[in-house]
C-alpha positions in Angstrom: 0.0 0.0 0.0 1.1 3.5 -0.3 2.8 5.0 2.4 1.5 9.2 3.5 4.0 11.0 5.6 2.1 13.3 7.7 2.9 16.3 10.3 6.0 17.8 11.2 7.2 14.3 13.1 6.9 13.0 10.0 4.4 10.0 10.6 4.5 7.3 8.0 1.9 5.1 7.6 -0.3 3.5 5.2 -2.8 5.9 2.9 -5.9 3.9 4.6 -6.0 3.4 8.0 -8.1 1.2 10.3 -10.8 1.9 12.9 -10.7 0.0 16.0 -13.5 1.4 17.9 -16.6 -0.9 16.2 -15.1 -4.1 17.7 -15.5 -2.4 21.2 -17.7 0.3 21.5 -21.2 2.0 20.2 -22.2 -0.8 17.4 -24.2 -3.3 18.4 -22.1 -5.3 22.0 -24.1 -8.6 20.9 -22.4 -9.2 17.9 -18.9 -8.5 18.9 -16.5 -11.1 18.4 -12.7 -10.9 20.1 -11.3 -13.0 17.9 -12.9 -12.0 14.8 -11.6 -8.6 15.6 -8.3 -10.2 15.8 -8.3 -11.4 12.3 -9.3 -8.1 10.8 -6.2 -6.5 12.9 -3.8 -9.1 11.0 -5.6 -8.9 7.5 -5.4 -5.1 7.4 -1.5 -5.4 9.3 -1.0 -8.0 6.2 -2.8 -5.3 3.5 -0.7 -2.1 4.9 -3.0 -0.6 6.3 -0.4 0.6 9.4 -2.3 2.6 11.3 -4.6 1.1 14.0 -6.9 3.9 16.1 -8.3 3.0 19.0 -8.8 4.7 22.3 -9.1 3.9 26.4 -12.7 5.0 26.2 -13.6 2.2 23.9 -15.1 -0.6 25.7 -13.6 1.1 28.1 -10.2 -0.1 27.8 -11.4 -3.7 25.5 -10.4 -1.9 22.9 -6.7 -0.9 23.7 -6.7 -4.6 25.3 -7.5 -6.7 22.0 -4.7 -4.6 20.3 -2.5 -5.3 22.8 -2.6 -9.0 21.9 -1.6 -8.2 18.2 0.8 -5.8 19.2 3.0 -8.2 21.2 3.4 -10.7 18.1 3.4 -7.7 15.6 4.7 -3.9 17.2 7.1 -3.5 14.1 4.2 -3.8 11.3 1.9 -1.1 13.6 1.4 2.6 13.9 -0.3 3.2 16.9 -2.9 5.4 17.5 -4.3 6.3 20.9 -6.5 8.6 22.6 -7.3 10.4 26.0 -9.1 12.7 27.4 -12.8 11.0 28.2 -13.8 9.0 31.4 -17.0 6.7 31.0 -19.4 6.4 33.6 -22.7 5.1 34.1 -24.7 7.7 32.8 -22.2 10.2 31.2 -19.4 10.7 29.2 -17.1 13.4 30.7 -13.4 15.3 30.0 -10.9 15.2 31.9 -7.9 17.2 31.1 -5.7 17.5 34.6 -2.4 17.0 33.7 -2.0 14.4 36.1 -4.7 11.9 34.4 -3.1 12.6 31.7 0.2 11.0 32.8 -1.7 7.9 34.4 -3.9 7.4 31.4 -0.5 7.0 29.1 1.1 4.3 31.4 -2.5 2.7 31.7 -3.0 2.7 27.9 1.1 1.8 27.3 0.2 -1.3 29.6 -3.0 -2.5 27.7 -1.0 -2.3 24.6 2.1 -4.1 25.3 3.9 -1.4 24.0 6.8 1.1 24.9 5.7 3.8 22.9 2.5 5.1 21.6 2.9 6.5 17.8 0.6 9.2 18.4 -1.2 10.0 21.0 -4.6 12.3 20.5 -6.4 14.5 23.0 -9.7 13.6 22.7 -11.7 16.1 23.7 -11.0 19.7 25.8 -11.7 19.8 29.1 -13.8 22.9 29.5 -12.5 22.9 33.4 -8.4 22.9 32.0 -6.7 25.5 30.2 -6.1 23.4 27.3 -2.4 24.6 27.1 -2.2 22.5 30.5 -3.2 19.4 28.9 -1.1 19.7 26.1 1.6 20.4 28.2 1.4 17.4 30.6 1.2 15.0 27.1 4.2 17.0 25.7 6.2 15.7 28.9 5.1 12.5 27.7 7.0 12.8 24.7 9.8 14.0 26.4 10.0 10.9 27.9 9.7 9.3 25.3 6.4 7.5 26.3 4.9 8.8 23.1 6.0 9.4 19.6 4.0 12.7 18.3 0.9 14.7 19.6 -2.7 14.9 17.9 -6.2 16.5 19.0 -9.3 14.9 18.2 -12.2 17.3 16.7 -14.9 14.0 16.2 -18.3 15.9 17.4 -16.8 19.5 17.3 -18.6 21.0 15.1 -20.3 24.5 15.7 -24.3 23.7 16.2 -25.5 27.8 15.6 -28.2 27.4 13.4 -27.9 30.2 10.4 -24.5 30.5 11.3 -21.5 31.4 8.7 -18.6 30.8 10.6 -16.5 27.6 10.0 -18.0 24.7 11.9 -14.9 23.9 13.3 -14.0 27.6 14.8 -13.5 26.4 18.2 -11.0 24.0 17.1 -8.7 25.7 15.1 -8.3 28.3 17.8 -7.7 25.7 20.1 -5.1 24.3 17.9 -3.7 27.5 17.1 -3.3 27.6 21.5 -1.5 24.4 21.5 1.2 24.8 18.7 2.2 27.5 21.3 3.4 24.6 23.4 4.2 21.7 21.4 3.9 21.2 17.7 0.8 19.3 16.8 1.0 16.3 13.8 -2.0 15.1 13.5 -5.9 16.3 13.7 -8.3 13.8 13.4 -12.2 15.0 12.4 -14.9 13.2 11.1 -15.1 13.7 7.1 -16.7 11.9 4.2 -18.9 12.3 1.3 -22.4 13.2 3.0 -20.5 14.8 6.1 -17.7 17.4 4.4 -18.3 20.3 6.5 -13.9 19.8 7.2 -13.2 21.2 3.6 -14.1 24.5 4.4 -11.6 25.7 6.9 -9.7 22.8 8.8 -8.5 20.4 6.4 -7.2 23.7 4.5 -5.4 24.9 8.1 -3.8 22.0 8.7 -2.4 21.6 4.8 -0.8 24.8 5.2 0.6 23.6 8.3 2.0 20.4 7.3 -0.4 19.1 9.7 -2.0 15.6 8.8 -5.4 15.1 8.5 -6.9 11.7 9.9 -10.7 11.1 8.6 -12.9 9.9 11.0 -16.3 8.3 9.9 -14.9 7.7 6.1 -17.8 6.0 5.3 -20.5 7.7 7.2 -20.7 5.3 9.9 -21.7 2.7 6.9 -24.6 4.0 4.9 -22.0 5.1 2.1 -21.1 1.3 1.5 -24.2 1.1 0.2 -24.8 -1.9 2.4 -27.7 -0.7 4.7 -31.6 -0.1 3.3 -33.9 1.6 4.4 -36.2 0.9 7.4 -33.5 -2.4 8.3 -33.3 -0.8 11.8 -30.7 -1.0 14.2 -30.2 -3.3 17.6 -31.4 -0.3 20.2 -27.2 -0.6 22.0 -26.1 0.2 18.2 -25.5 4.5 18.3 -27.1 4.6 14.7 -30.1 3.9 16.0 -30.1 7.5 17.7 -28.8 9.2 15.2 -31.7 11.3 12.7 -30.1 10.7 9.4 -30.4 7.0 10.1 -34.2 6.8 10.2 -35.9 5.3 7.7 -37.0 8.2 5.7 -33.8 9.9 5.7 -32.3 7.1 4.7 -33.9 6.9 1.6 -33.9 10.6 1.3 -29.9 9.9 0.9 -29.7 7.0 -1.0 -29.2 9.7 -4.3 -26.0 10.0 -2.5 -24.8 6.4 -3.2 -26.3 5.8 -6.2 -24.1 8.8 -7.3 -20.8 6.9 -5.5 -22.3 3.4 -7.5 -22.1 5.0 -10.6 -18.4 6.3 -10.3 -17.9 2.9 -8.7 -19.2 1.3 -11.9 -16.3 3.2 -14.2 -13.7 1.6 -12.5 -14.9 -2.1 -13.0 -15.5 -4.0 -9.6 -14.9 -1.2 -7.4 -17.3 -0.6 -4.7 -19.4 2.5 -3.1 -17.4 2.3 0.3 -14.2 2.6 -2.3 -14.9 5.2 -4.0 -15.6 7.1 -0.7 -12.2 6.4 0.2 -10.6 7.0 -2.9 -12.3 10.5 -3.0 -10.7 11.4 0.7 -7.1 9.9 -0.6 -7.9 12.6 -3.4 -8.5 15.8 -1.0 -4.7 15.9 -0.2 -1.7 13.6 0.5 -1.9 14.8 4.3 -5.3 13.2 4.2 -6.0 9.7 5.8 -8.9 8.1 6.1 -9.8 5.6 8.8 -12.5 3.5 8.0 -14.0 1.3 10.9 -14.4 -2.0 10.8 -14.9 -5.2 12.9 -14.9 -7.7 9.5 -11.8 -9.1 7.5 -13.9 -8.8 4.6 -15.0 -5.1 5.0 -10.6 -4.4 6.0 -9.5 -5.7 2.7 -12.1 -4.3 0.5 -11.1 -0.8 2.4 -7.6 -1.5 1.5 -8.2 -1.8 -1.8 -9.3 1.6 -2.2 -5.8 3.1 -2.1 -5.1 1.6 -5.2 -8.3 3.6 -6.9 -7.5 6.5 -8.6 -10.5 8.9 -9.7 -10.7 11.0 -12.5 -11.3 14.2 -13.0 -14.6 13.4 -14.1 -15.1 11.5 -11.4 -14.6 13.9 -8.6 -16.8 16.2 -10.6 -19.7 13.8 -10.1 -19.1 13.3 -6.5 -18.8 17.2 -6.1 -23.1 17.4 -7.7 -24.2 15.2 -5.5 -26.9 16.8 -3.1 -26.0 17.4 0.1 -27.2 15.2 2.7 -30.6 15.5 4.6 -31.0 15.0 8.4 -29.3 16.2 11.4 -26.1 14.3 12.2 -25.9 16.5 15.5 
């Protein structure tokens, strides 16, 4: 697979990445499958796709604990992504930012994962309580100490809700970015981005080119509907977060499916390429700091999603994408 090289520590790793969080957390616990999940770690290790991201929220701590198995047999093939930043209780999720969770979240996390080092290690979400130059301090001391390779902060969910509002939807976290590369130089910035959810083209993905910063794509594939796998009115098991979420009821569903009929068509040019490809392809194509992430829990879906680095649109092709509607629903 082709290899992106991405912030100023000059991350390499594979052009597609792969999502850890569906084999732990928010799709549906019943189906989950330890070593299923296992396999799809190997077959994505084995298809180059470096880059596992996972987090100690997820499960909590399952997640970082399956990896942990593949990483004892396999550190050298792996770039490891990790996050902190949330604590999971019983009825809430809430930040924490104190420098001195921080600290004991790292060594926590280092343990689950049989690992020395974390590749990158990603704030996940500001704690409105700590001055965010605190945080970021406390996990550049991390580095330092060589617990952890290179910095990143998470955006997933920060986009500005202000109905009517012109401002870029991710306001809030550029300046909160621009506030941390006072302390410690930031590689990475991972925000959710995709074909029916591009709202990251406007402002952020453009601030972090010009900053050599690199650009990790959460939710590649709209949290599946652009694989083109899921129909209308299918429902969801009520533990699965889709089931929640407005642009996966029925009718909006459908109201969308224009969206990958449009990605079926491209797909369609390029012989037996599928929807959840040309998705990927189309991110690959917004920039060489750009790296999607695609999650999945299934061999099958982590090969087919390794595939798409290899998928080269055309002009013609991104033009298409570009006219199809926008999507309906909320995803707030």
């Amino acid at each position: 697979m082709e290899r992106r090289t991405i912030g100023a520590a000059a991350l390499e790793v594979g052009a597609v990445g792969l999502g850890c969080m569906p084999m732990s957390w928010a799709y549906t616990t019943s189906q989950q499958d330890g070593e299923a999940s296992l396999r799809t770690v190997h077959t994505a290790l084995d298809r180059g796709m470096t880059l596992l991201d996972t987090a100690d929220m997820y499960g909590p701590f399952t997640n970082e604990l399956l990896l942990g198995r593949v990483l004892r047999r396999r550190r050298a093939d792996a770039f490891v992504s990790t996050k902190c930043g949330l604590l999971v209780g019983e009825q809430h999720i809430v930040a924490n930012g104190r420098p001195g969770y921080v600290r004991r979240a790292c060594d926590a996390s280092l343990r689950r994962l049989q690992t020395d080092v974390i590749d990158l290690y990603q704030l996940h979400r500001a704690d409105p309580e700590v001055p965010i130059e605190e945080t970021w301090g406390a996990m550049a001391e991390l580095v330092a100490a060589g617990k952890v390779r290179a910095l990143g902060l998470c955006a997933v969910g920060a986009r500005a809700r202000r109905r009517g509002s012109r401002a870029s939807p991710y306001e809030e976290t550029i300046r909160q970015l621009e506030r941390v590369q006072q302390v410690f130089p930031v590689s990475c910035v991972q925000a959710e981005l995709s074909v029916w959810s591009p709202e990251a083209l406007s402002a952020l993905l453009p601030w972090c080119e010009a900053r050599g910063i690199g650009f990790l794509a959460a939710m590649p594939l709209g949290s599946g509907f652009l694989t083109g796998t899921l129909t209308p009115g299918s429902g969801f098991e009520p533990d699965d977060a889709r089931a929640r979420h407005p642009r996966f009821t029925a009718e909006m569903m459908a109201a969308n499916q224009p969206i990958v009929a449009g990605l079926r068509r491209v797909a369609r040019r390029h012989g037996d390429a599928t929807p959840a490809q040309v998705a990927l392809a189309w991110l690959l194509a917004q920039g060489p700091h750009v790296v999607p992430v695609p999650g999945t829990k299934k061999e099958r879906w982590a090969a087919q999603n390794a595939e798409a680095a290899r998928l080269e649109l055309t002009a013609e092709d991104l033009a298409e994408i570009a006219g199809l509607p926008p999507a309906r629903g909320s995803w707030d």
